[in-house]
LUMMAR-307208 format. One record per residue (C-alpha): residue number from 0; residue in three letters; chain; y, z, x. Coordinates in steps of 0.2 Angstrom, whole numbers, plus 5000, padded with zeros to 4 digits. Layout:
<recs>
  num  residu  chaine    py    pz    px
  NUM     ALA       A     Y     Z     X
...
</recs>
This chain:
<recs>
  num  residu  chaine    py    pz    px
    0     UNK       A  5000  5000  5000
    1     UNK       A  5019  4995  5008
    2     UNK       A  5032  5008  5010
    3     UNK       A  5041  5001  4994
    4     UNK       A  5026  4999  4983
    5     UNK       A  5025  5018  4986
    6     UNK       A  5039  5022  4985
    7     UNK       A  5042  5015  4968
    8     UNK       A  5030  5023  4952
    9     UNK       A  5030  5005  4943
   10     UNK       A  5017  4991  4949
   11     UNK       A  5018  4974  4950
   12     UNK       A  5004  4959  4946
   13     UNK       A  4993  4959  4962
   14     UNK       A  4989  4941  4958
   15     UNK       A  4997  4930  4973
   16     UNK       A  5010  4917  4967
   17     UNK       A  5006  4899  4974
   18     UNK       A  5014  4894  4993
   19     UNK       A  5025  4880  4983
   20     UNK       A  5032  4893  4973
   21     UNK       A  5038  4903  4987
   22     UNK       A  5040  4891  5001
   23     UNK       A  5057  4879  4992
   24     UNK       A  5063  4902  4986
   25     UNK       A  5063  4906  5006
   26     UNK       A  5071  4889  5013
   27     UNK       A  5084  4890  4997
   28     UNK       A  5090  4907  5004
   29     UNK       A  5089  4903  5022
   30     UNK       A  5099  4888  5019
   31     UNK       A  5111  4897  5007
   32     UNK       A  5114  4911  5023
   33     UNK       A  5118  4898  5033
   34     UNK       A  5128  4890  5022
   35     UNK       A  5136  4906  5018
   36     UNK       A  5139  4911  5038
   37     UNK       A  5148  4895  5042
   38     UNK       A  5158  4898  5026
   39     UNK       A  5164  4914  5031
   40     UNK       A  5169  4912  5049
   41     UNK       A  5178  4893  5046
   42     UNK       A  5186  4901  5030
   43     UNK       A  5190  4918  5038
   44     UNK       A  5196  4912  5055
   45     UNK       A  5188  4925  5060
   46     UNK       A  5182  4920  5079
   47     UNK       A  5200  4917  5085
   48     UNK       A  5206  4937  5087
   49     UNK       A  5213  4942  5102
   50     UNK       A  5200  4944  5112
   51     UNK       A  5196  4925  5111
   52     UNK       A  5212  4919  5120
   53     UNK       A  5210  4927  5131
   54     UNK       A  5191  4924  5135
   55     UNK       A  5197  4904  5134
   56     UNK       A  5213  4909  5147
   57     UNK       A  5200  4916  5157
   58     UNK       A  5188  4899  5155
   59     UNK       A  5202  4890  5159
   60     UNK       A  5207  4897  5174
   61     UNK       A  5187  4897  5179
   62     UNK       A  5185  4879  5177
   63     UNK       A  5203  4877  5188
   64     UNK       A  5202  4890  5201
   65     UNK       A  5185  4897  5201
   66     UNK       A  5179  4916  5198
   67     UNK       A  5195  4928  5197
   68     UNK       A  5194  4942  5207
   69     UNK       A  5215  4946  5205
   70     UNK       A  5223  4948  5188
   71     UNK       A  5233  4931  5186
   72     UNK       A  5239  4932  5170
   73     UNK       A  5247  4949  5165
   74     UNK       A  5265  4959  5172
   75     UNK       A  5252  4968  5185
   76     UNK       A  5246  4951  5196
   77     UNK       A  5238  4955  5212
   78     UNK       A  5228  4969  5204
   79     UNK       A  5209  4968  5204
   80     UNK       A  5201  4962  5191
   81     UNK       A  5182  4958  5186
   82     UNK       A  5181  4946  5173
   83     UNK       A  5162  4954  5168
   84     UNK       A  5162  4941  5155
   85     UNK       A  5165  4927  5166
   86     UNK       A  5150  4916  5162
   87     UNK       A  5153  4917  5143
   88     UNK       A  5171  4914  5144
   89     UNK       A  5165  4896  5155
   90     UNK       A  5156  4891  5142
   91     UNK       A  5167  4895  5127
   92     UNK       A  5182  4886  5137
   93     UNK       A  5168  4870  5140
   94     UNK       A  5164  4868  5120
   95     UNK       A  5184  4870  5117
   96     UNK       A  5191  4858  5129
   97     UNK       A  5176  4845  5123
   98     UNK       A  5176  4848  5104
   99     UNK       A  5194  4857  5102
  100     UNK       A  5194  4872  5089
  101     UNK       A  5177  4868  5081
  102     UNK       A  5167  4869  5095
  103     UNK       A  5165  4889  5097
  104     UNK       A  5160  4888  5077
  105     UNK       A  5146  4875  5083
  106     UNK       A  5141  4883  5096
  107     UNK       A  5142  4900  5083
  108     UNK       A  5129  4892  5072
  109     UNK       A  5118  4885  5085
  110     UNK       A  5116  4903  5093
  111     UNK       A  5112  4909  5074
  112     UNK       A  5100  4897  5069
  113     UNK       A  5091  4902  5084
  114     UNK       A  5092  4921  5083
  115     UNK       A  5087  4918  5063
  116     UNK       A  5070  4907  5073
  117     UNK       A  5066  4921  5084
  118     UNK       A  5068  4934  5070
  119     UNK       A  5055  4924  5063
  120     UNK       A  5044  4924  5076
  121     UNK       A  5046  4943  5079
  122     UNK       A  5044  4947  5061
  123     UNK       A  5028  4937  5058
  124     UNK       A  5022  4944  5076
  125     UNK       A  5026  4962  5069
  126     UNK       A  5014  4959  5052
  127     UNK       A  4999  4953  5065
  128     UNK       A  5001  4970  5075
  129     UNK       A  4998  4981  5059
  130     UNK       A  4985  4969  5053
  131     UNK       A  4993  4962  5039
  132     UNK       A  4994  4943  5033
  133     UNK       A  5010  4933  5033
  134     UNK       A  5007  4928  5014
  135     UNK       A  5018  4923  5003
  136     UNK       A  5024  4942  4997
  137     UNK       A  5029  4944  5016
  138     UNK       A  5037  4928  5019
  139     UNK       A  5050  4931  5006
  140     UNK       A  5053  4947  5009
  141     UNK       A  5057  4940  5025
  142     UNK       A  5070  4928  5020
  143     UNK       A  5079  4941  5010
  144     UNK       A  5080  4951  5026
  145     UNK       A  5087  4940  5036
  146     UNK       A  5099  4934  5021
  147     UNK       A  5105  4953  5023
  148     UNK       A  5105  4953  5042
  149     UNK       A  5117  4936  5041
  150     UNK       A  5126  4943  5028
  151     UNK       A  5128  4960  5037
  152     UNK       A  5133  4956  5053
  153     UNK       A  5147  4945  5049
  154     UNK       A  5160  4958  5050
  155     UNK       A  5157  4959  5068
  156     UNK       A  5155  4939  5069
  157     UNK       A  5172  4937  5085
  158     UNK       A  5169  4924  5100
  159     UNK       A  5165  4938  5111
  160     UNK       A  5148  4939  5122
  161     UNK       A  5141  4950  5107
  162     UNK       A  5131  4936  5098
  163     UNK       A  5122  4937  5116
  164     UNK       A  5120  4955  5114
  165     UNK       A  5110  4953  5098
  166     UNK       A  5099  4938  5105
  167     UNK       A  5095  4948  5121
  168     UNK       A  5088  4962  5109
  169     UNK       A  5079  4951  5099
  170     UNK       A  5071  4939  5113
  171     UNK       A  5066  4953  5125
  172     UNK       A  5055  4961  5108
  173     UNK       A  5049  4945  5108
  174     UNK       A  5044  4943  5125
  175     UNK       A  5035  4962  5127
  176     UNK       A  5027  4956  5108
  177     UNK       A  5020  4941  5117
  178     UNK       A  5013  4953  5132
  179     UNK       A  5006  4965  5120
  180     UNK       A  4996  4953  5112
  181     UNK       A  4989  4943  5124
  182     UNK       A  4991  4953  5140
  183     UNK       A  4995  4941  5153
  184     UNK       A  5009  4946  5166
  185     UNK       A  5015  4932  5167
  186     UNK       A  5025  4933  5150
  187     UNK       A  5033  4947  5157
  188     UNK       A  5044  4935  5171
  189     UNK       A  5054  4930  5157
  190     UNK       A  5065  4943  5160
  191     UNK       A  5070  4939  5176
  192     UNK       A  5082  4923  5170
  193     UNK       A  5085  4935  5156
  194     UNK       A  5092  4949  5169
  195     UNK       A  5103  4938  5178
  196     UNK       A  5109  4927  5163
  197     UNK       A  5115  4943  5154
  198     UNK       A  5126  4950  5168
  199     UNK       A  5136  4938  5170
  200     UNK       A  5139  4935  5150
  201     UNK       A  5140  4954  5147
  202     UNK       A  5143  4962  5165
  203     UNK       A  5146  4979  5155
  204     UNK       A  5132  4981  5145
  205     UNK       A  5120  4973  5159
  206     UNK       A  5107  4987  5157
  207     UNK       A  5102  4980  5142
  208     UNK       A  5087  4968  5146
  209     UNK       A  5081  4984  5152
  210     UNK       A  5080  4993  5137
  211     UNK       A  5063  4985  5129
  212     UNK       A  5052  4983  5145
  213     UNK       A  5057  5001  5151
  214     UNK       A  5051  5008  5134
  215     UNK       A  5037  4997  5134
  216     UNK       A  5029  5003  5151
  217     UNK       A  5032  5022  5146
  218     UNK       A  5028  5023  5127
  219     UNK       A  5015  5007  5125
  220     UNK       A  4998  5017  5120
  221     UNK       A  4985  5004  5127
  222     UNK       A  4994  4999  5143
  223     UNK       A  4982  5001  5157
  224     UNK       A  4988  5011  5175
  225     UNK       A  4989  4993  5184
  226     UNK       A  4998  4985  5169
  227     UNK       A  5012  4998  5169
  228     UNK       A  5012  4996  5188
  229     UNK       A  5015  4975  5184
  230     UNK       A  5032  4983  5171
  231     UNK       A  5037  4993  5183
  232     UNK       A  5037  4977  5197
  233     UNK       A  5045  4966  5185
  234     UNK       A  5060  4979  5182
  235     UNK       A  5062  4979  5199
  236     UNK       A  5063  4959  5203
  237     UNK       A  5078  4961  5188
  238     UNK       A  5085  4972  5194
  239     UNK       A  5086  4963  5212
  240     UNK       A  5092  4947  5203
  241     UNK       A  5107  4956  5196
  242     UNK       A  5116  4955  5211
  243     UNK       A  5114  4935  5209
  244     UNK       A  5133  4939  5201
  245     UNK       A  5152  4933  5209
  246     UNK       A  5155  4953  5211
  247     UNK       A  5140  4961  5217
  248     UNK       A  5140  4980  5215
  249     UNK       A  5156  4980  5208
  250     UNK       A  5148  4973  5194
  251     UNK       A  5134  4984  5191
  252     UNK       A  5149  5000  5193
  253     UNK       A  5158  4992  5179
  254     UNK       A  5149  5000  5164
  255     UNK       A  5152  5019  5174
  256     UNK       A  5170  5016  5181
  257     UNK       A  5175  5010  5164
  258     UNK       A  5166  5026  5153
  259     UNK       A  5183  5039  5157
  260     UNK       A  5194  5024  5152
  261     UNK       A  5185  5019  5134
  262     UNK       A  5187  5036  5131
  263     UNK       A  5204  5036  5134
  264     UNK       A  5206  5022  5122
  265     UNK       A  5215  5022  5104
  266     UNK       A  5205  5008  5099
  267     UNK       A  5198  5010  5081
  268     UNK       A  5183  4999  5084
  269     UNK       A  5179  5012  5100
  270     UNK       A  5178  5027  5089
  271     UNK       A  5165  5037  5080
  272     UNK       A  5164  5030  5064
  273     UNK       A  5168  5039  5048
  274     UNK       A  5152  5042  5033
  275     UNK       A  5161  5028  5024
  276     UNK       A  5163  5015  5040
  277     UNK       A  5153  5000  5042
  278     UNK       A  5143  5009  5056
  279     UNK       A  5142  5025  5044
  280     UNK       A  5137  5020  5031
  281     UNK       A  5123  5009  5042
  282     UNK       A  5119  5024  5053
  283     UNK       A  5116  5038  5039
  284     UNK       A  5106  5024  5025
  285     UNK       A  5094  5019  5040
  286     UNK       A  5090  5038  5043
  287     UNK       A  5086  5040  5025
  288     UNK       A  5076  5027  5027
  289     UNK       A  5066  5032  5044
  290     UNK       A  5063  5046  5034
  291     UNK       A  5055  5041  5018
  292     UNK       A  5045  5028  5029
  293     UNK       A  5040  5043  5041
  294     UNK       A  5034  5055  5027
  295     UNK       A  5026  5040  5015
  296     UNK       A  5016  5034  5033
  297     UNK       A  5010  5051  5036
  298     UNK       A  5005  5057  5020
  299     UNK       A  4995  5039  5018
  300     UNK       A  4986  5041  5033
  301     UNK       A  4996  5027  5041
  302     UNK       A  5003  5037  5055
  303     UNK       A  4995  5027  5070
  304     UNK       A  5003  5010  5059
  305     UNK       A  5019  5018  5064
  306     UNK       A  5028  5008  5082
  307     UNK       A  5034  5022  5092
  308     UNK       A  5044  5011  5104
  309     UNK       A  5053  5000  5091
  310     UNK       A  5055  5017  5083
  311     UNK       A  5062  5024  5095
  312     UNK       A  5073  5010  5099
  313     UNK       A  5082  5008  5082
  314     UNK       A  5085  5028  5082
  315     UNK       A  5093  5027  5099
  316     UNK       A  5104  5012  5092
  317     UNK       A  5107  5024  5078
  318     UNK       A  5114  5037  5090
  319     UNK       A  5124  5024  5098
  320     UNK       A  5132  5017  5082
  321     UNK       A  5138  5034  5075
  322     UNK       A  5145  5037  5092
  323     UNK       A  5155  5021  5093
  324     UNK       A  5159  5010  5079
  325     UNK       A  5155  4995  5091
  326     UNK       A  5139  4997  5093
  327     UNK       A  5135  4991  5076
  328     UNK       A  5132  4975  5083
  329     UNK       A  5119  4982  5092
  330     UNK       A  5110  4993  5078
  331     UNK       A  5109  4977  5067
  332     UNK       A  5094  4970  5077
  333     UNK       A  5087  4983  5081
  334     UNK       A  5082  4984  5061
  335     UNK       A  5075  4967  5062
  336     UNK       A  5064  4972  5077
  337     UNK       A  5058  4990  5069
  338     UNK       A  5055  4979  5051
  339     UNK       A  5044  4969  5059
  340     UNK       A  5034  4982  5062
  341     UNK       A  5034  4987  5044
  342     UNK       A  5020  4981  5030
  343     UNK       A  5030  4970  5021
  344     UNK       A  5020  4961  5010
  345     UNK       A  5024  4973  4993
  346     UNK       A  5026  4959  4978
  347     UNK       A  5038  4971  4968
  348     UNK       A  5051  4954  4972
  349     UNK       A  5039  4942  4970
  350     UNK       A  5025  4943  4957
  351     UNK       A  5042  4941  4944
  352     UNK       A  5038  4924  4935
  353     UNK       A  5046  4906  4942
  354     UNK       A  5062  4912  4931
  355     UNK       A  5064  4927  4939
  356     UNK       A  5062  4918  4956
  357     UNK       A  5076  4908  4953
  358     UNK       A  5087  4922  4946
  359     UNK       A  5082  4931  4964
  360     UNK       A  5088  4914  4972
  361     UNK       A  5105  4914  4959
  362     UNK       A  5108  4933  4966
  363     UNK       A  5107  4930  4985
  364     UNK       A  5120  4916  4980
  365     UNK       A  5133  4926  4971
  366     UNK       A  5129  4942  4987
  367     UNK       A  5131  4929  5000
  368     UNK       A  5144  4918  4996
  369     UNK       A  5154  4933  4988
  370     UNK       A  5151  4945  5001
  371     UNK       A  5158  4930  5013
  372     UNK       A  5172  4928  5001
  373     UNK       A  5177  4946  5000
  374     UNK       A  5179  4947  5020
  375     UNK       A  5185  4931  5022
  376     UNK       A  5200  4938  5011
  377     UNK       A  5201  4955  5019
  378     UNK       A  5201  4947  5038
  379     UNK       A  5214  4930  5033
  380     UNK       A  5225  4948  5029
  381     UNK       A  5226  4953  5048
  382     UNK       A  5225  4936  5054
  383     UNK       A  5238  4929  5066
  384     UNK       A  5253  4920  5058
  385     UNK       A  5252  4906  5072
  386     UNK       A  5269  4898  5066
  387     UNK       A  5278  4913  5071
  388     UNK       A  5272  4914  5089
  389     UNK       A  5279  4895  5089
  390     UNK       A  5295  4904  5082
  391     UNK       A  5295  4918  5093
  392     UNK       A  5294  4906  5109
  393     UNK       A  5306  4892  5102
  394     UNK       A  5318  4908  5102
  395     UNK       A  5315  4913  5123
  396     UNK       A  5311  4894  5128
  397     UNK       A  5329  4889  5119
  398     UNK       A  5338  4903  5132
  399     UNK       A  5329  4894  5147
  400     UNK       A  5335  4877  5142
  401     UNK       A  5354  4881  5138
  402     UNK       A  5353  4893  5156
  403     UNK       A  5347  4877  5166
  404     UNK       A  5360  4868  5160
  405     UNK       A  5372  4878  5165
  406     UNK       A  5365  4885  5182
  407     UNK       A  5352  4876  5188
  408     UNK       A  5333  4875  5183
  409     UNK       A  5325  4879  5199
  410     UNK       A  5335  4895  5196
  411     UNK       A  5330  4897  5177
  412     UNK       A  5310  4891  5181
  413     UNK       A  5309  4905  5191
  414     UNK       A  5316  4917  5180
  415     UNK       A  5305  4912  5165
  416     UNK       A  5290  4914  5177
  417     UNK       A  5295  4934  5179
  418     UNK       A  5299  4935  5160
  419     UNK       A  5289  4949  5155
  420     UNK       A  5284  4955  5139
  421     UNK       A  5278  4969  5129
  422     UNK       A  5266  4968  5114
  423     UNK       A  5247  4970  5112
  424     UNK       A  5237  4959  5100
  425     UNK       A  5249  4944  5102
  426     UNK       A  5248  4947  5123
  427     UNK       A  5231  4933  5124
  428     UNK       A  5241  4920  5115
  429     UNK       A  5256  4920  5121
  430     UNK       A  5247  4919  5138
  431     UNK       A  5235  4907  5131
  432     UNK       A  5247  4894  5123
  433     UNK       A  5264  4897  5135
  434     UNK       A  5260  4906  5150
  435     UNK       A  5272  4922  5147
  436     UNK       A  5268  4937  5160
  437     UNK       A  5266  4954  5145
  438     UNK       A  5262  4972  5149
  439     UNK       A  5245  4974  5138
  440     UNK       A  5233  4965  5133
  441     UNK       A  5214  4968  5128
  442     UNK       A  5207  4967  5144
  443     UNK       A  5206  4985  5146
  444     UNK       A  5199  4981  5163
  445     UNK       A  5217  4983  5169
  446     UNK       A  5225  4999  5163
  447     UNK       A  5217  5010  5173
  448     UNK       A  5216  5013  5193
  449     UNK       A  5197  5015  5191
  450     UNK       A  5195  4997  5187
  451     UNK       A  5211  4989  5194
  452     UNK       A  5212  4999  5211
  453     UNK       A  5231  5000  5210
  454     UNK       A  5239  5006  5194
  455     UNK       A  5239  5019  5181
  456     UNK       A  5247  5014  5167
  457     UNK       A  5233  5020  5152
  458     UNK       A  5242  5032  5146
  459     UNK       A  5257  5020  5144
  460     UNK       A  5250  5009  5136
  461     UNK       A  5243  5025  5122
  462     UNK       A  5259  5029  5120
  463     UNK       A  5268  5013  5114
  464     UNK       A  5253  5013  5102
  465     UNK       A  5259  5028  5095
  466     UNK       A  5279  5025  5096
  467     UNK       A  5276  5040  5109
  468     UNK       A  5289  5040  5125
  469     UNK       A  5295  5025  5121
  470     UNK       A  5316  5022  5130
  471     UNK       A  5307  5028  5146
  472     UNK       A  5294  5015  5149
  473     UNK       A  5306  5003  5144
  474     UNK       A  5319  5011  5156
  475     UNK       A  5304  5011  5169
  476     UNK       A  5300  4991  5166
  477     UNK       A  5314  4984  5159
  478     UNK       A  5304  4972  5150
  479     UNK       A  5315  4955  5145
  480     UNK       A  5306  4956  5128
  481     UNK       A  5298  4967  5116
  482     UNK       A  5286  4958  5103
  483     UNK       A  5279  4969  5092
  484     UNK       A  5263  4967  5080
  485     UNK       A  5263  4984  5073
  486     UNK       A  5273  4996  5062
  487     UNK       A  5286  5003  5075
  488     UNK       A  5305  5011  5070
  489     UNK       A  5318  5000  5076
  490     UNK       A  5329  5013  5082
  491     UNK       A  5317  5018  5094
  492     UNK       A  5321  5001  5103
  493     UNK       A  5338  4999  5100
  494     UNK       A  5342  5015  5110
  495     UNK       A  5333  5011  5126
  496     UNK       A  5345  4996  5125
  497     UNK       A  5336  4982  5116
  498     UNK       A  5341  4970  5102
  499     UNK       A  5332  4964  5087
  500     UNK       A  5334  4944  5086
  501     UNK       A  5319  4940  5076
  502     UNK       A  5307  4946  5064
  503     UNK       A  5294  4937  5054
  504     UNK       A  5292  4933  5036
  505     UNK       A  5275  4932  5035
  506     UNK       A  5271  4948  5044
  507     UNK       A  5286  4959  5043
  508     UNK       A  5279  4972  5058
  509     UNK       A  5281  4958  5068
  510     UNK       A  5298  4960  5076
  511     UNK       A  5306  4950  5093
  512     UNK       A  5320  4961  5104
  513     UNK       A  5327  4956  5118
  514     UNK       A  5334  4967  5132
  515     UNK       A  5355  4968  5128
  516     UNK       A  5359  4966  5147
  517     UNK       A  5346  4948  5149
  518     UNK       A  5355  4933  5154
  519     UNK       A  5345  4921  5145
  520     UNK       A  5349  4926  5127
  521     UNK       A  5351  4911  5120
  522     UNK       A  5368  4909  5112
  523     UNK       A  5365  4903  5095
  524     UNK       A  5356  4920  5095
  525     UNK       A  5370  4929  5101
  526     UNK       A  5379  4921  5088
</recs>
């Protein structure tokens, strides 16, 4: 009997419904989730945030210059810097420059359909461990979970390295599933390409083609003395092929140096998420959930049906999630490796009659195109007004042109490449797109002395966050510009000596001052 049969007091027909009934159900809601994922991030606009200028600034100056090792881009140049996403930030630079904006929402939906494939894989691999058939009951089931897993994790759906994060976790199941069952070692090398493809996509969470092998060798219950010795050879042969990175050692200290900093951070998304969060309400459902399955397995008799390590691996991404709301990203496979472990072939959503069926189909519709709907809307609210950052930079690009006519470009050239300016979420684009020099921006890598070697300015850049100290770091910078993105009081500015001369219709926290003693003001603004 499966969890959910036992779980509920009401039983279904256990007469099996014929593969054609089934088969077009399960490729109707797969094609309906893909449908709906490439919905919501084309609708939502959701991969350009900030963090994706300035991954394709980074691509950019790859492709022309080679691996940074400086910062180049920011007020502090000269400091150093480790682009520990330097690989994925090539590669998203290479689909732009070829296919222009629709090339990271391809390359999106390839990486999907092929975490979707392996999920398949996994899941079916999972049902043959606990000796049960991949029938029809199990094969929809398995449709509507990885309906929920697309619909789930497109809140966190950004072009960052974490789509890689979520195909590491899945393939590496895979790979140890693949060992477990036919025991040959040589399975086990996969990981090796794995190792040294993840550091440099994701240098700060390069443990991670770790975890599953490392688990594996010590919680696998038929792993024989010289097999574990084989796991234990393999890890080191990763291990060794890390170092195949552009920053050797430096890279693998990332993750530690950059610990005391994240904790430092005011970033909502590096928090411990509240019971009513995304990553709450995820972390505190699937401990409801462990535990009914727990008690139900035990009370059956089906305690030895129970996977420890994929156990112990979803309640460690558990942990992690309700620690730090980011890690949500992480948690969401982690379900779809423990599930596959889980007898899935109850018929409560199956043995319903071929009207039924297509109600079932009608339903993971309406969830996955209005799920996609509703944050499609809630992100397009917070989504950059791009026509203002044309605004904002037809403003200070008017002042260079009027100076030069006047003085001399070479003179005005110079100054616009020491033009400094302060803002936060805008910082990548206006990088991106005009080449302006600002004080912050996401890459966190250089706030902090740890990481950069040079400077301290974290607690700085907390305090503008918070209108905290503000007339004296301006005093201290003397920043041409202020561009704000946030609530702020303009008073605050306007004593340290600034001057509001733009503020957006669109987005009325976003305000342009200009420092009251700057040359360049152009004079229609003046006026």
């Amino acid at each position: 009997m499966s969890l959910m049969d036992s779980l509920g007091r009401s039983r279904a027909n256990t007469k099996d419904v014929p593969v054609q009934r089934v088969g077009p159900l399960v490729v109707a809601i797969l094609a309906i989730t893909m449908v709906a994922f490439i919905a919501y991030i084309s609708i939502s606009e959701i991969l350009y945030d900030n963090d994706t200028w300035f991954l394709l600034n980074t691509g950019r100056d790859i492709v022309a210059h080679g691996v940074p090792h400086e910062e180049q881009f920011g007020m502090f140049t000269g400091v150093r810097y480790i682009a520990q996403q330097w690989l994925y930030a090539y590669l998203l630079w290479c689909v732009y420059d070829m296919f222009g904006v629709l090339g990271p929402v391809i390359l999106m939906y390839l990486l999907w359909v092929g975490i979707l494939l392996i999920s398949l894989q996994l899941i079916k691999g999972g049902q043959r461990s606990i000796g049960r058939d991949f029938g029809d009951a199990a094969k929809l089931n398995t449709a509507y979970l990885l309906a929920a897993f697309t619909v789930l994790v497109g809140p966190v759906f950004k072009l960052n390295p974490r789509i890689f994060d979520i195909l590491t976790i899945l393939l590496s199941a895979l790979i140890w599933q693949r060992f477990a069952e036919k025991r040959r070692p040589v399975v086990l090398l996969a990981y090796v390409p794995m190792a040294v493809l993840f550091i440099n996509l994701h240098g700060a969470l390069w443990p991670l083609p770790f975890a599953v092998p490392f688990l594996g060798m010590v919680l696998q219950r038929d792993l024989s003395k010289k097999e574990r010795l084989v796991v234990f050879g393999v890890l080191c042969l990763m291990l060794a092929v890390t170092f195949l990175n552009p920053y050797g050692l430096d890279m693998h200290l990332y993750i530690f140096r950059s610990m005391g900093v994240i904790s430092n951070m005011g970033i909502v998304e590096m928090r411990a998420p509240g019971a009513f969060d995304r990553g709450g309400l995820a972390g505190i459902s699937l401990i409801v959930f462990l535990t009914l399955y727990i008690y139900s397995s035990v009370k059956e008799g089906r305690r030895r049906e129970i996977n420890r390590m994929w156990l112990l691996l979803l309640v460690g991404a558990i942990v992690l999630t309700l620690r730090q709301e980011r890690n949500y990203s992480l948690l969401l496979p982690c379900v779809i490796v423990f599930m596959g472990s889980v007898d899935l072939s109850t018929r409560r959503l199956l043995n319903l009659g071929v009207a039924k069926n297509c109600m079932n189909c009608a339903t993971i519709i309406v969830i996955c195109f209005g799920a996609s709907a509703l944050l499609a809307v809630r992100q397009s609210t917070s989504h950059f007004a791009y026509d203002d950052f044309d605004r904002v930079s037809s403003i200070i690009e008017s002042g260079y042109a009027e100076a030069a006519a006047d003085t001399g470009a070479d003179k005005w050239a110079q100054a616009r490449s020491r033009t400094t300016i302060l803002c936060y979420n805008s910082s990548p684009y206006l990088e991106f797109m005009y080449g302006y020099r600002c004080f912050i921006d996401p890459r966190f890598e250089i706030w902090s002395e740890k990481l950069n070697g040079k400077y301290d300015y974290l607690s700085q850049v907390n305090d503008i966050g918070v209108n905290k100290n503000v007339k004296p770091i301006l005093d201290q910078y003397k920043f041409t510009y202020v561009l704000t993105d946030s609530d702020v009081d303009p008073q605050l500015y306007e004593d340290a000596g600034y001057s509001q001369i733009y503020q957006s219709e669109h987005d009325p926290t976003m305000r342009l001052f200009v420092r009251n003693d700057y040359d360049g003001i152009p004079n229609w603004v003046r006026s």
